[in-house]
N, C-alpha and C positions, 0 to 999 in steps of 0.2 A: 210399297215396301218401306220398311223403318233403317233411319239411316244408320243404328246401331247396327244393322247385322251384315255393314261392310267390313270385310278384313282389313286392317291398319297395312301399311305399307313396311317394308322393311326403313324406312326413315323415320317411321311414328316409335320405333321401337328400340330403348338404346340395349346394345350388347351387356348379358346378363355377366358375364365374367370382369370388366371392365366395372361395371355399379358395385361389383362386391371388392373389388380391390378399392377403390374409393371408400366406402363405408370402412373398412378396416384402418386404412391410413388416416381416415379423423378418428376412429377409436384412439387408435394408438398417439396420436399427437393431443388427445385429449387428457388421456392418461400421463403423456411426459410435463403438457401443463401443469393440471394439479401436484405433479411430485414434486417442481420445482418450484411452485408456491407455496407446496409445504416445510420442505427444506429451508427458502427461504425466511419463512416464519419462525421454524423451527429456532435458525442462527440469529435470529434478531431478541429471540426470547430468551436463550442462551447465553446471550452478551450480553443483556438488560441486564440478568436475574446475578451474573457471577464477572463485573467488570475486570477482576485480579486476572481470571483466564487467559482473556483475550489479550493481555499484555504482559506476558511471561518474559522473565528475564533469566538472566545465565546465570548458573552456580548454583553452588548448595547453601541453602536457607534463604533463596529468591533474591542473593546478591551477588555482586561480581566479585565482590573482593577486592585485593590490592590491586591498585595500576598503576605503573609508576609515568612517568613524565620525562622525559629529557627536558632540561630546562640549565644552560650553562651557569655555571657561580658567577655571582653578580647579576644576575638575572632579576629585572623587577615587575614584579606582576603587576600589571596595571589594572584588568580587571576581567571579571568573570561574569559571562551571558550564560544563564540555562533557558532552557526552553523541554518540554515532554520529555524529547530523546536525544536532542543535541547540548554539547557545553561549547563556549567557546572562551579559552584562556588569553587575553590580550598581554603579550611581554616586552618588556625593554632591554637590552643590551646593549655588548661592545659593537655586534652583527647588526643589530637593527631591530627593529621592531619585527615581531610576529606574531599572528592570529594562530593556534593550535587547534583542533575542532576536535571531538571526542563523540564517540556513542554512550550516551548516560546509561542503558540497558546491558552493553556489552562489558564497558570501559575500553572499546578499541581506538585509537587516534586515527581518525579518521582520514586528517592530512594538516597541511599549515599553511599558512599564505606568511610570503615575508614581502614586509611593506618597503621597499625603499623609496626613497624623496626622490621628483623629476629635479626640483629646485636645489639652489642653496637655500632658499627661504625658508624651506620646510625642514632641510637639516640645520639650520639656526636656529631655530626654535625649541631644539629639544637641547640646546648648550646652556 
């Protein structure tokens, strides 16, 4: 007798419902791949081709407009950081010194820092 024409055991054989739900689940996660590599593609080609987009700013005609500053009379600007999307306004006063931080995209003040001296040495220096 030829050893083919033994019947496989129920352990040679895996459940047929079981292999089609597997085969369906890498379908499907094959397909979510590709989508989100294409997507991905898609936004990288998008941002290449039209940089203005990706970096929209507030108002009409792509500017904020007026923003005003609190800043007390007698107030001296010492000096001014920009960077992309931050400004920072360094000033002098009766109060003290302070850093004002600003959104360049919005014109919103984002907050301040005020510098006081731990020293006298440091508020000597500015007399």
């Amino acid at each position: 007798m030829a050893e083919d024409s033994v019947e496989p055991t129920n352990m040679e054989t895996p459940p047929m419902p079981r292999m089609l739900v597997l085969k369906v689940a890498v379908a499907v996660m094959g397909i979510l791949l590709l989508a989100g590599f294409a997507l991905v593609v898609t936004t990288i080609v998008s941002r290449v081709s039209n940089p203005q987009a990706a970096a929209r700013v507030i108002g009409p005609g792509g500017q904020f407009g007026l923003t005003e500053v609190a800043i007390e009379r007698g107030d001296i600007i010492r000096s001014v950081n920009l960077n992309e999307d931050r400004a920072a306004i360094h000033i002098a006063g009766e109060k003290g010194e302070e850093v004002i931080i600003l959104n360049v995209k919005s014109g919103a003040e984002l907050g301040r820092f005020r510098l006081r001296p731990l020293t006298g040495l440091a508020d000597a220096a500015k007399r």
